[in-house]
C-alpha positions in Angstrom: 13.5 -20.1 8.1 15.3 -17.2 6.4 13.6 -14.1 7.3 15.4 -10.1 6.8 15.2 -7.6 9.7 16.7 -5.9 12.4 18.0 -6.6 16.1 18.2 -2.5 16.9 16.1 0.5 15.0 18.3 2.3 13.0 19.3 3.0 9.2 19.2 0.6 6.1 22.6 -1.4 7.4 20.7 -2.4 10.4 18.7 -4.8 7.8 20.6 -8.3 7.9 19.3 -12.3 7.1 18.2 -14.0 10.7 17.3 -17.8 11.1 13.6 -18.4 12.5 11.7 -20.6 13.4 9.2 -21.8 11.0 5.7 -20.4 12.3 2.8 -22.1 13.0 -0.7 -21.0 11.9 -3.5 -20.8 14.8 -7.3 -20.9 14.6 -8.3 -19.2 11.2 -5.1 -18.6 10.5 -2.9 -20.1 7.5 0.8 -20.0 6.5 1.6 -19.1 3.6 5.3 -20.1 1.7 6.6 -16.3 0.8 7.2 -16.4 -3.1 7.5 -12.5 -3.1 7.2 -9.6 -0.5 7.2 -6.0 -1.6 9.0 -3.1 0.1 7.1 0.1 1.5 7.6 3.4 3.2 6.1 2.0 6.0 8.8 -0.8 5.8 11.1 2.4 6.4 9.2 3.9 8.9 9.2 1.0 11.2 13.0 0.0 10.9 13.8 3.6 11.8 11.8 2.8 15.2 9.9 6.1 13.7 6.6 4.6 13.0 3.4 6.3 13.3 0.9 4.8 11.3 -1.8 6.1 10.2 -2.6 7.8 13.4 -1.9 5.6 15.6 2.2 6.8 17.1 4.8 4.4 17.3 2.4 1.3 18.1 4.9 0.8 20.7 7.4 -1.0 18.6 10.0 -1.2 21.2 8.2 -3.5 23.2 7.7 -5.9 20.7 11.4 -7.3 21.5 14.1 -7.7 18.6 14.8 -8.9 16.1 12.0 -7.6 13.9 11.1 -8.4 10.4 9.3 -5.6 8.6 6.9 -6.5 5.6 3.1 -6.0 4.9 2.3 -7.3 1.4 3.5 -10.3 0.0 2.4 -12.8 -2.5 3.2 -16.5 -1.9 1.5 -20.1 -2.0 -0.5 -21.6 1.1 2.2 -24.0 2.8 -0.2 -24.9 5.9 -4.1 -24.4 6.6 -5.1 -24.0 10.7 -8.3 -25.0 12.6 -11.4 -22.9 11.3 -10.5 -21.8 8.0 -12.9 -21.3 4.9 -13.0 -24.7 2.7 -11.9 -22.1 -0.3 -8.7 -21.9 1.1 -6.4 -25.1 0.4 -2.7 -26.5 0.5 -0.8 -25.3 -2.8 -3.1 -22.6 -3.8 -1.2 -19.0 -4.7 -2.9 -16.1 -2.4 -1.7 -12.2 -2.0 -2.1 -10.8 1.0 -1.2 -8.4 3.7 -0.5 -8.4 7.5 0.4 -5.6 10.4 4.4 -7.0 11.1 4.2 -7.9 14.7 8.3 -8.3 16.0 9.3 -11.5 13.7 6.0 -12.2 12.1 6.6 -9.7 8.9 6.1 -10.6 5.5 10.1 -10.4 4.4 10.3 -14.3 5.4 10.3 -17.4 4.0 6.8 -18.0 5.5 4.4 -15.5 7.0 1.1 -16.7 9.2 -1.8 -14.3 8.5 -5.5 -14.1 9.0 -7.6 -16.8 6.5 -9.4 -13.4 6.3 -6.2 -11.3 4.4 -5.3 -13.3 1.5 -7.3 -14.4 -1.5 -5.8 -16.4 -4.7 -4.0 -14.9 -7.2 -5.8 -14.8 -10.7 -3.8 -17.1 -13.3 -3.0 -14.4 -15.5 -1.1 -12.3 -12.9 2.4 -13.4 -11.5 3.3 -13.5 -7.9 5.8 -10.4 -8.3 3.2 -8.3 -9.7 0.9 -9.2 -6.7 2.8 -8.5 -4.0 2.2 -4.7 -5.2 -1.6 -5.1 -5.2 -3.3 -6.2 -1.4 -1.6 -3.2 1.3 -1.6 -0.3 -1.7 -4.6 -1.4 -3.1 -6.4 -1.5 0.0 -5.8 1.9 1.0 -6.7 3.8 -2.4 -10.1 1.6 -2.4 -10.7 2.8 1.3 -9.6 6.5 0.4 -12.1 6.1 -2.7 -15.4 5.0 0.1 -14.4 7.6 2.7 -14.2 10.5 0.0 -17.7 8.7 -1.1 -17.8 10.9 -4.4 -20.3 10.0 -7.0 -20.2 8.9 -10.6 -19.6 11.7 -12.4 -17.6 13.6 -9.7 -14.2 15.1 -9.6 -11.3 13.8 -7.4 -7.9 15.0 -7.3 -4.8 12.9 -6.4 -1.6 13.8 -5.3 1.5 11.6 -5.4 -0.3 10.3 -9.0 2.9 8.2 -10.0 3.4 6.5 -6.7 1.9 3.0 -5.7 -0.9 4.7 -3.8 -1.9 7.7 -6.2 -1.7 5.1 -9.3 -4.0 2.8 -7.7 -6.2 5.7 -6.9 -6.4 7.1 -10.1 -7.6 3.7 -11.6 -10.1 3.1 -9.5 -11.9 6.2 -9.5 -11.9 6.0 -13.3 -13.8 2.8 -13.0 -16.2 4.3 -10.9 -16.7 7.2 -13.1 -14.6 10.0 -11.8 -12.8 13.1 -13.5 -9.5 12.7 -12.4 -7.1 15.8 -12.0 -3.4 14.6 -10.5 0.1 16.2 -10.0 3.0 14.9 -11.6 6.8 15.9 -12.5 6.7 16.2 -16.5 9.0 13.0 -16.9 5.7 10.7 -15.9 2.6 12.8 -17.4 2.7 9.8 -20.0 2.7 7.4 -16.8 -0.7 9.4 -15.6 -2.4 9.5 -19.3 -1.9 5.8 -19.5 -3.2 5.4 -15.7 -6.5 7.6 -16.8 -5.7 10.8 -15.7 -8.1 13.3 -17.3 -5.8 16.2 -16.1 -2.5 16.4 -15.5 -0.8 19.5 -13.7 2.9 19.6 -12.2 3.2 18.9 -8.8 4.7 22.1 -6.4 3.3 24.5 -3.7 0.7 25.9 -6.1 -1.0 22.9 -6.7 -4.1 23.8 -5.2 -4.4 27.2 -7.6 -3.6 24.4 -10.4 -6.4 22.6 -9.6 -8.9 25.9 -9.3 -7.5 26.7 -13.0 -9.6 23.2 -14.3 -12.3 23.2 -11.6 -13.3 26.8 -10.4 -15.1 25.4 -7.7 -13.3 22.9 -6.7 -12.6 19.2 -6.5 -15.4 17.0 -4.3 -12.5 15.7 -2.8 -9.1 15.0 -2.9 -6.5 11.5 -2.2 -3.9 13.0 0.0 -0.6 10.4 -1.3 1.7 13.4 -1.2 1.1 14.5 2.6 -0.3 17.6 2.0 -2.6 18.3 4.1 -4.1 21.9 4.5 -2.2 22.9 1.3 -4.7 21.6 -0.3 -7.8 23.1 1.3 -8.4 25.7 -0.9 -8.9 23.3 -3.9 -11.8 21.7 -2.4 -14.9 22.6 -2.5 -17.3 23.4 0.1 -18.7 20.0 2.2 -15.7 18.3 0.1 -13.2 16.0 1.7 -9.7 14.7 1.8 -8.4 11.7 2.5 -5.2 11.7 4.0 -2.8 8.6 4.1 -1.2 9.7 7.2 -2.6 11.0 10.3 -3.7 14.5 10.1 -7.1 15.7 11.9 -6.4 18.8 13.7 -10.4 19.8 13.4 -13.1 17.9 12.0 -13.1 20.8 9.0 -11.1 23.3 8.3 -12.8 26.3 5.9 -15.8 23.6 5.3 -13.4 20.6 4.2 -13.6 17.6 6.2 -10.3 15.4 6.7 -10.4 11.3 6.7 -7.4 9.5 8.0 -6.8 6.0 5.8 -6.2 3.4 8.6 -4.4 0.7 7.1 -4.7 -1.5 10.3 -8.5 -1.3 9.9 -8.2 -2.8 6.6 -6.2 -5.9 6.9 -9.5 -8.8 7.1 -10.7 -7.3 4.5 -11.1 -10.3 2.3 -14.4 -8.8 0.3 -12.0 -6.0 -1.2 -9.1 -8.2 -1.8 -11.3 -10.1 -4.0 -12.4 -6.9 -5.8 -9.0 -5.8 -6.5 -7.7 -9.1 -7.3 -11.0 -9.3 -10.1 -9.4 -5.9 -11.1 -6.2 -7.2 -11.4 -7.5 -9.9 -13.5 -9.2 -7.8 -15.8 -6.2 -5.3 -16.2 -8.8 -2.7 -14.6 -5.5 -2.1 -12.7 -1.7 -1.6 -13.8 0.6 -3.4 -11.3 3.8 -1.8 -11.7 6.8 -3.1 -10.6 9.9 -1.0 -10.2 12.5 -3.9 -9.8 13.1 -7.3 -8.4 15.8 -7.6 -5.7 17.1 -10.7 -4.0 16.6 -10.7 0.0 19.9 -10.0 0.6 19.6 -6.6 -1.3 16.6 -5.4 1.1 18.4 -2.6 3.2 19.4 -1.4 -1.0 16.0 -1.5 -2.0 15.3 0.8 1.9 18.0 3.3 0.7 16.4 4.0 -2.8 13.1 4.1 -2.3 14.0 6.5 0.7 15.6 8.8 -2.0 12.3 8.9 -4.2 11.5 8.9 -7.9 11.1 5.1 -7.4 7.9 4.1 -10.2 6.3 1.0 -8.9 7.6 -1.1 -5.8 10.3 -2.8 -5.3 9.7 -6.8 -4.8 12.2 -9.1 -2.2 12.6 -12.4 -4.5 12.3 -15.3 -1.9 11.0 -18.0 -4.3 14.3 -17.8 -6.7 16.7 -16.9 -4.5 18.6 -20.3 -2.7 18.7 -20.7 1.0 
């Protein structure tokens, strides 16, 4: 099979097509035909060899051999079912999904084996581009959402409210009855209003004082998708919390805020959520945005510009359309 990855860590040119073999799927396991996989910064992190996800440094990605194939959301059509697997499941049905890229097995492939436990069917109305965008970034915001564990009626703030993970965010906690404040660059305040953003300041190092402007007392907590940590402790209220979408817990609390780590790897069964979101999607609770669709080939372009920024939406590796 056609898969895109790497034989040494490195920049975007190390990114080149390798022939695999097809996988085979295990005990509750299934293999999925990839229609669509999108591209992420962990995508980045991990060619780079630079990887610390969520916490957890490096997960040794060197001793996983070469070549590896990055990848961890794709949306595609159930090629192969394995021993064990729910009866829901079945040959020819469309599922989105996610998986931890483990050497080869990445979602950048022609086929991917994953868990019967991290995929669920795609609702008719949604294509498989736009759902490739939905499991891994989905995931996250609903698990920053239940560790902030804010109640209807509460106020959250989100930073990064344009990207994948702050959009998400900023949709969900308006479904579950939030007052949403959010940064933003003035070119995508219209982006936030249509997400549901009740407040919109511009993002920059005195965000936090932005925020105290609209809520005196603070936030009850905060989604952390720009990485900025203890900049943002001061916009908090007392008891409030952040969650932070990479690793940062130097103290249980600093000046009465707590800090939650988002642990994607924790998240991947999580087939009861993936249903949720997937209902959402359905329901166009949630926007799936999609920057641009790229053919394989183009992946290490794709790497380059979303490493310089401003990218809206995710970009989306075309393996159904393209030949091979």
């Amino acid at each position: 099979m056609r898969a895109i990855g790497y034989r040494e860590f490195g920049p975007p040119t190390v990114l080149e097509e390798i022939e695999l073999p097809i996988p085979q799927p295990d005990i509750g396991e299934v293999r999925v035909r990839v229609a669509a996989a999108t591209v992420n910064p962990t995508d980045l992190l991990r060619r780079s060899g630079k990887l610390a996800l969520n916490g957890e440094p490096d997960r040794d990605l060197e001793s996983q051999g070469f070549p590896q194939v990055p990848g961890m959301e794709f949306a595609g059509t159930i090629d192969l079912i394995g021993p064990n697997v729910s009866p829901f499941l079945r040959v020819g049905q469309r599922v989105l999904g996610t998986l931890m890229p483990h050497g080869t097995l990445g979602a950048y492939a022609d086929f991917v084996i994953v868990s019967a436990r991290s995929i669920v069917p795609i609702p008719n109305n949604v294509s498989d581009v736009a759902a490739a965008t939905l499991p891994m970034n989905g995931l996250t915001a609903m698990s920053a959402l239940e560790k902030l564990a804010i109640p209807s009626g509460g106020t959250i703030g989100v930073t990064g409210g344009a990207g994948a993970f702050g959009g998400y965010v900023i949709q969900l906690a308006k479904c579950a009855g939030l007052k949403v404040i959010a940064d933003s660059s003035p070119k995508d305040y219209n982006l936030l209003k249509e997400l549901g953003a009740d407040h919109i300041v511009e993002r920059g190092d005195n965000l936090a004082q932005q925020i105290l402007d609209v809520f005196p007392e603070g936030v009850d907590g905060i989604a952390d998708g720009a990485v900025l940590n203890e900049k943002l402790v001061a916009a908090v209220r007392d008891g409030g919390t952040i969650a932070t979408v990479r690793h940062f817990e130097p103290r249980e609390t600093i000046d009465g805020v707590a800090f939650r780590a988002i642990r994607v790897s924790q998240l991947l069964e999580s087939r009861e959520r993936l249903q949720q979101l997937a209902k959402f999607a359905q329901d166009k609770v949630l926007k799936l945005r999609v920057s641009e669709i790229l053919p394989p080939a183009k992946a290490a372009e794709a790497h380059v510009r979303l490493a310089a920024g401003g990218t809206r939406g995710r970009f989306i590796l075309d393996f159904a359309s393209t030949p091979h």
